[in-house]
C-alpha positions in Angstrom: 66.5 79.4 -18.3 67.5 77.0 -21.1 65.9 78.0 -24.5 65.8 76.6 -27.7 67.7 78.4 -30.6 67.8 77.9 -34.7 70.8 76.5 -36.8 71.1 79.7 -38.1 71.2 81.9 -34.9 74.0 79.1 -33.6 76.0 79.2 -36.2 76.3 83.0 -36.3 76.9 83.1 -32.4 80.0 80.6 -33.2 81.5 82.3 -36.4 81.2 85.7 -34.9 83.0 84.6 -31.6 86.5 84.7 -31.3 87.9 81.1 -31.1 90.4 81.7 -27.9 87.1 83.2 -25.9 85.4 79.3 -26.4 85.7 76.9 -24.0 84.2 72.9 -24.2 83.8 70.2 -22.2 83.1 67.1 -24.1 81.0 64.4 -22.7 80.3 65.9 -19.0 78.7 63.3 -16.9 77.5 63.1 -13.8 81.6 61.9 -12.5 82.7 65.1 -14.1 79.7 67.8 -13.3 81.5 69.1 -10.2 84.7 69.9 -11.9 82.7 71.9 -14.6 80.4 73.7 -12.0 83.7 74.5 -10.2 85.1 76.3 -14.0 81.8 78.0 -14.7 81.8 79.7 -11.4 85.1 80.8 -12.1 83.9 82.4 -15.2 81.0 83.9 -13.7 82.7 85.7 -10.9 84.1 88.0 -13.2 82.0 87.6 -16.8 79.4 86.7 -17.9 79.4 84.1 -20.4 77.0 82.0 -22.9 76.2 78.2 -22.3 75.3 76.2 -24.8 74.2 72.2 -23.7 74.1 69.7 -26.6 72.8 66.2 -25.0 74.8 63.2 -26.2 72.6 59.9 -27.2 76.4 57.9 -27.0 79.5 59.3 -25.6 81.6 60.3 -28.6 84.2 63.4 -28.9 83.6 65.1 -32.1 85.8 68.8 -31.5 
């Protein structure tokens, strides 16, 4: 399910979106999962939406 993607293709997904339709959730851990699962299925019982997963090496917010 989760694929790989360029730079490029990224960066054109995020420019070309408008920035009230994006929604983050910096550093999810396994404390917070359940309260993101409980948003996504939110989302996806009326749309459809994109998911993008960036792993974290340290905890740090940078948005």
């Amino acid at each position: 399910m989760l694929k790989k993607t360029s730079g490029y293709k990224l960066n054109k997904l995020i420019s070309e979106t408008p920035a009230e339709n994006i929604q983050f959730a910096l550093d999810v851990s396994n404390k917070s999962l359940n309260q993101v699962q409980t948003e996504l299925k939110k989302i996806a019982a009326t749309d459809s939406f994109t998911l993008i997963v960036i792993p974290n090496k340290s905890q740090r917010g940078v948005l």
